[in-house]
Structures are given as structure tokens and as C-alpha cells.
C-alpha positions as CSV (number, residue, x, y, z in Angstrom):
1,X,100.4,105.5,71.1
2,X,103.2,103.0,70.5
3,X,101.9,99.9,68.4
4,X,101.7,96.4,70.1
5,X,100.9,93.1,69.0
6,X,97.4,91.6,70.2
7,X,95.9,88.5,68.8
8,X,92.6,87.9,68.1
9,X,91.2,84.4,68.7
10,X,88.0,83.9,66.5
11,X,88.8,86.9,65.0
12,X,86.9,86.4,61.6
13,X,83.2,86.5,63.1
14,X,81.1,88.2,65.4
15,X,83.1,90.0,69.0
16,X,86.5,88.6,67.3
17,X,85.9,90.8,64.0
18,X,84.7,93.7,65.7
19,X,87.6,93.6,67.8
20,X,90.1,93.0,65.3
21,X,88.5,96.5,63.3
22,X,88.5,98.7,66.2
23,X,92.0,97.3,67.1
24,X,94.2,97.2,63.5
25,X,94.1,100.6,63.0
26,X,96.8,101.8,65.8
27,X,98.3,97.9,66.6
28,X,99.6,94.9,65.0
29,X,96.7,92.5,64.9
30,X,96.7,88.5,64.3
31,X,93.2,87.3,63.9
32,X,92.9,82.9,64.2
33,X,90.4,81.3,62.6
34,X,89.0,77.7,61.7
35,X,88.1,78.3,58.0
36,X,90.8,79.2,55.5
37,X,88.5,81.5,53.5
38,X,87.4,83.0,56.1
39,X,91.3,84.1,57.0
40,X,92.4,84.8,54.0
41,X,89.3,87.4,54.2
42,X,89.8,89.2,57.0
43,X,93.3,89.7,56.7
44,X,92.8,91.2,53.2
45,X,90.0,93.2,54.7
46,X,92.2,94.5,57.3
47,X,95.0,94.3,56.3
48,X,96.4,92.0,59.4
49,X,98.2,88.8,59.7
50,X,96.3,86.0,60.0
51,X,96.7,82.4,61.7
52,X,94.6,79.3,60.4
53,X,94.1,77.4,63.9
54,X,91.6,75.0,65.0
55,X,91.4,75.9,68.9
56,X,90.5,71.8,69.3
57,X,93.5,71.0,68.3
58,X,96.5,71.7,70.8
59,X,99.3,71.4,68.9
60,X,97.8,73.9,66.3
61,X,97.1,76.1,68.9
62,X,100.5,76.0,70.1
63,X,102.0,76.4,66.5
64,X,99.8,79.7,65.9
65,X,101.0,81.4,68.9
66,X,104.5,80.5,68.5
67,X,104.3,81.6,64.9
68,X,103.2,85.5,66.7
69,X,105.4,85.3,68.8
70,X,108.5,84.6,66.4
71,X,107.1,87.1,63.9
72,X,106.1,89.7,67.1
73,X,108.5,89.3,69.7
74,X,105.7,89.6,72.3
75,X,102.1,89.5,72.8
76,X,100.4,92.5,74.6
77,X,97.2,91.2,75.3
78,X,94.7,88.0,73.8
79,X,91.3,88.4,73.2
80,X,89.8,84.4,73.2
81,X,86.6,85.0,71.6
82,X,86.5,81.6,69.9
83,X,82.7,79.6,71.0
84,X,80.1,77.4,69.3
85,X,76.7,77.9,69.6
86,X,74.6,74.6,70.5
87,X,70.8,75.7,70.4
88,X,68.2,72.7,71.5
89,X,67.5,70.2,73.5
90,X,70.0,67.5,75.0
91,X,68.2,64.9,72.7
92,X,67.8,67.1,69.5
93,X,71.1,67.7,69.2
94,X,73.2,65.1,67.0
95,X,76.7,63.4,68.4
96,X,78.7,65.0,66.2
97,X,77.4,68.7,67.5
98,X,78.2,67.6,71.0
99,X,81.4,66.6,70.3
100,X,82.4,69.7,68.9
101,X,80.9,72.5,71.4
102,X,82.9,70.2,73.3
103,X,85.8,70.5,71.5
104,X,85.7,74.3,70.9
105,X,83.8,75.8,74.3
106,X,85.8,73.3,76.5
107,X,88.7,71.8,75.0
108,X,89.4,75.4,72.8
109,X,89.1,77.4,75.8
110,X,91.6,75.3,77.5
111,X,94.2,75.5,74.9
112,X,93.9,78.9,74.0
113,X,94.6,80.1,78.0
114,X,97.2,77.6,78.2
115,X,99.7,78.8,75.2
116,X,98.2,82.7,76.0
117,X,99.5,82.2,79.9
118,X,102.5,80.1,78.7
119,X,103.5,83.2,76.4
120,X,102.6,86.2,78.8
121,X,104.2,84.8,81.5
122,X,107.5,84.1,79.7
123,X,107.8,87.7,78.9
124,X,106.3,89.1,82.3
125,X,103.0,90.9,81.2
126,X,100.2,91.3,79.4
127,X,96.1,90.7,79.1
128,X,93.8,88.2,78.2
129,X,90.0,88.7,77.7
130,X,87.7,86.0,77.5
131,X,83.8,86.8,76.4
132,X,81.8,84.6,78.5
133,X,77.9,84.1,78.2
134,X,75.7,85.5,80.5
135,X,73.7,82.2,79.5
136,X,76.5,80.7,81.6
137,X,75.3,82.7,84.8
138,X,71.5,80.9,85.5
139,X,69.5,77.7,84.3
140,X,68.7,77.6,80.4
141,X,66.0,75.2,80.2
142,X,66.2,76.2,76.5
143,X,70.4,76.1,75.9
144,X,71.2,72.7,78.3
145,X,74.2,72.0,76.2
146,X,75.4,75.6,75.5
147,X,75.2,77.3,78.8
148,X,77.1,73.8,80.8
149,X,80.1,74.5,77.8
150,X,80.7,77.8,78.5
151,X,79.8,77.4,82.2
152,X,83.2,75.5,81.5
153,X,85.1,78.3,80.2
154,X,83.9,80.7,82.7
155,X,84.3,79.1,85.4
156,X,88.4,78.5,84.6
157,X,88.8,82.3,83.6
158,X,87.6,83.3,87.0
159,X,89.7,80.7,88.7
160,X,92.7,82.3,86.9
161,X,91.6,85.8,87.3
162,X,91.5,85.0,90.9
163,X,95.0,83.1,91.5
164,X,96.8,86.5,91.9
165,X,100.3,85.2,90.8
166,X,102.8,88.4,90.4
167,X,103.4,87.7,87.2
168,X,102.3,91.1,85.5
169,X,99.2,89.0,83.4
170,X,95.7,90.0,83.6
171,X,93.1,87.5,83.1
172,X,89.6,89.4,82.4
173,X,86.5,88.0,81.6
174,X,83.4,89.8,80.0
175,X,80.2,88.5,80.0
176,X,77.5,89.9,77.6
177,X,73.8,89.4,77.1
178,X,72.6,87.4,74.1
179,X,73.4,88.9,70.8
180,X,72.4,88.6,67.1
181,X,76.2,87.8,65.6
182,X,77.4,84.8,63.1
183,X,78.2,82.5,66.1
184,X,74.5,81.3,65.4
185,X,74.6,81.6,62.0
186,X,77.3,79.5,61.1
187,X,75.7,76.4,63.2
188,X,72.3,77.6,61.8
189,X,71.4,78.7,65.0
190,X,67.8,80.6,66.0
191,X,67.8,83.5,68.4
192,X,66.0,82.1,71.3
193,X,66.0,84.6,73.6
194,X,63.6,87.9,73.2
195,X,66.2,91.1,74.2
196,X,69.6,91.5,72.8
197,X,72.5,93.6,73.6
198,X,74.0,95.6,70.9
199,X,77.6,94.4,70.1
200,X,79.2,97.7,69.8
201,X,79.3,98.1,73.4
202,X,80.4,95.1,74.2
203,X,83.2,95.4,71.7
204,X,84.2,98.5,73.1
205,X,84.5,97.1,76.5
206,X,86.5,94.4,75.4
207,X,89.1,96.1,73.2
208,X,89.0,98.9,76.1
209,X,89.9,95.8,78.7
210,X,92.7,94.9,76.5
211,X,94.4,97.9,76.3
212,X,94.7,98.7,79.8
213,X,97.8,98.8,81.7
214,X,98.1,96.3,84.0
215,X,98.7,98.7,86.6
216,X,94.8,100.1,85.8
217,X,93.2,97.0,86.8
218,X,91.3,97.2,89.6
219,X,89.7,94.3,91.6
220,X,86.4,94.4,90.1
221,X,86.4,96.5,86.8
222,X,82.9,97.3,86.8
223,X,83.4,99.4,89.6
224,X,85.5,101.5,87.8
225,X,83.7,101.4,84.5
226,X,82.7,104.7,82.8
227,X,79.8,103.4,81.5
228,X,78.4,102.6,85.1
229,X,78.2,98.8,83.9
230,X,78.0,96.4,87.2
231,X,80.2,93.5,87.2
232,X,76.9,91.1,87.3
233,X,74.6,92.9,84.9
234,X,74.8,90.6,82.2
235,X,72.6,88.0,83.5
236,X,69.4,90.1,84.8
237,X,70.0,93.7,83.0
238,X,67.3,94.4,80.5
239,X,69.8,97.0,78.3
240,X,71.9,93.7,77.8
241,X,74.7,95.2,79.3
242,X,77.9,93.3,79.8
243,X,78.7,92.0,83.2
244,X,82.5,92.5,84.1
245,X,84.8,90.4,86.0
246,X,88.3,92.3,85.7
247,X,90.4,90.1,89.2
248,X,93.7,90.6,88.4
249,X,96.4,87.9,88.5
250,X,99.3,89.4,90.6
């Protein structure tokens, strides 16, 4: 298999990590993350390069993937698997939190499709991947703030996915059950919910998403999935299975 170039957006926690692992070994891998530590980390770990990028900010969002790109040349595929977590009530959450699941589920999404798109389309091809919520899918009584933000991001993933441009980009989206990674941890975050899909599935999915040849998409990928996955199980299957949405945009 001939090495491509595939960056990881919050690629030094959680999905992102696990990605980046199952990826470095046969591609070149840029993970982006907000902490410096947390880079410098990973990309000893792994031996990658590394991008410190604050997806709130657009300009350094811009700056990291045109940093890839000059080091690169292209970009095969982007998984965006930047979020923040926002347990609680409306009114028990501070306005400084709200500000920044703002800034990262909304704002971050935003920028991070924008420059991915920018770049992809530019050089005629390649795949994007955004991990959704299936807490985005039905009423949270519990997650008021966190399912509307990445109702947000969902939302504009399947928009794209469904635009269809002949472009040769693929806009996927993946949408997994709750699950016990550091995006709760690092906002000290409680696991609400009382079933929890295993990551490593979901990892797989994702990295297996990003790899395909555009040519292999179909309409709806969990038709076509091995693992007999449904493209809406996420939000009602009790194996926390992912739920699928692979549109292509041609």
C-alpha cells in the first residue's frame, strides 16, 4: 500500500488517538491538537508530525493545514474528530463553558470543513470523516447544550455529504453511541448515559471510511458495511453500534 498523508483533527484524545495509532503505521499522519503537551506527546508516541491548532480560531486552522499541505503536498483524507463535552443543565452550566462548546462543536466544525474542502478540492480528491453523536439524533433532556452543538455539526456534514459536487471529495459522517473516552474527562465530565459502545469499532469504521477510494463509496455506506451496521443504528441500537451516513459529494 503506497503511503498517503491523512490528518488527524483532535488527534491526541479519544476517536482522534485511536485513529492516529491504527493509521501511522502504513501513512504519514498529522495529528492537531489544542494543548502543546499533549502534541508534543503523541507525536513522540507515534512517531508523527504534529500541528498545535485551536479549531476556534480560523486563522490557526488555516495555518495548520497549510503547514500539511506545504510539508505533504496533498491531503488524502481528514478525520475531524475535534468536540467538547458540555454535561448538565442549561442553567448549571457557567458562561465560559457555553462559549467554548460553542467555539469548538460549532465554530471548530466550521473551520475545520472549510480549509479540509478548500484543500481537497484544490487537488481534486480525497475524504473527510466527521464523528457525530448519536446524542445529536433525539431529545437529551439530560445533554440540552451538547446534543444542540453537535446537532450543529451534523447537520452541515450531511448537507455537504448531500451536495454531490463532482469534485472527487467524500464527506462521511459517523455517528457512534456514547462512549467512555477523555472527551469527558478533560471537561470533568460524568457518564450519564447507562450503555456504551466500545471504541474499537468505531475506530475501525472510521479509519476504514477514510481509506476508501472514492470510487467505493456508495450512497448509504451502511448498506454496504461488513459488519451489517445500519446507517441509523446509533441512536436506538443497544450494541452501541455506529450509525453511518457515507452520501458522497460528486
Amino acid at each position: 500500500m503506497t503511503a498517503r498523508s491523512f490528518v488527524v483533527v483532535g488527534g491526541t484524545a479519544g476517536l482522534g488517538l485511536a485513529a492516529a495509532r491504527l493509521l501511522v503505521n502504513e501513512h504519514r499522519v498529522t495529528v492537531f491538537g489544542d494543548a502543546p503537551d499533549e502534541v508534543a506527546a503523541v507525536t513522540d508516541e507515534l512517531g508523527c508530525a504534529g500541528a498545535v491548532c485551536d479549531v476556534s480560531s480560523y486563522e490557526q486552522v488555516r495555518a495548520a493545514f497549510a503547514e500539511v499541505v506545504d510539508r505533504t503536498g496533498v491531503i488524502a483524507g481528514v478525520a475531524a474528530c475535534t468536540a467538547r463535552w458540555a454535561g448538565g443543565d442549561l442553567d448549571e452550566l457557567s458562561p465560559d463553558q457555553l462559549r467554548r462548546i460553542v467555539e469548538v462543536d460549532v465554530l471548530g466544525a466550521t473551520y475545520v470543513l472549510r480549509e479540509a474542502l478548500r484543500h481537497l478540492r484544490r487537488q481534486g480528491f480525497g475524504t473527510i470523516v466527521y464523528p457525530g453523536a448519536a446524542a445529536a439524533t433525539s431529545a437529551r433532556p439530560d445533554l440540552p447544550v451538547y446534543r444542540a452543538a453537535r446537532s450543529y455539526g451534523t447537520s452541515l456534514v450531511e448537507s455537504l455529504a448531500g451536495q454531490r459536487r463532482d469534485d472527487g471529495v467524500r464527506v462521511l459522517l459517523v455517528c457512534p453511541g456514547p462512549m467512555p473516552t477523555r472527551l469527558r474527562e478533560r471537561a470533568d465530565g460524568e457518564l450519564l448515559d447507562e450503555a456504551y459502545a466500545q471504541p474499537e469499532p468505531v475506530v475501525a469504521e472510521l479509519v476504514r471510511l477514510l481509506q476508501l477510494d472514492p470510487a467505493d463509496v456508495s450512497d448509504r455506506a451502511g448498506a454496504a458495511d461488513p459488519a451489517g451496521v445500519s446507517d441509523r443504528a446509533g441512536a436506538a441500537d443497544p450494541a452501541g453500534r455506529p450509525r453511518m451516513t457515507a452520501e458522497p459529494s460528486r
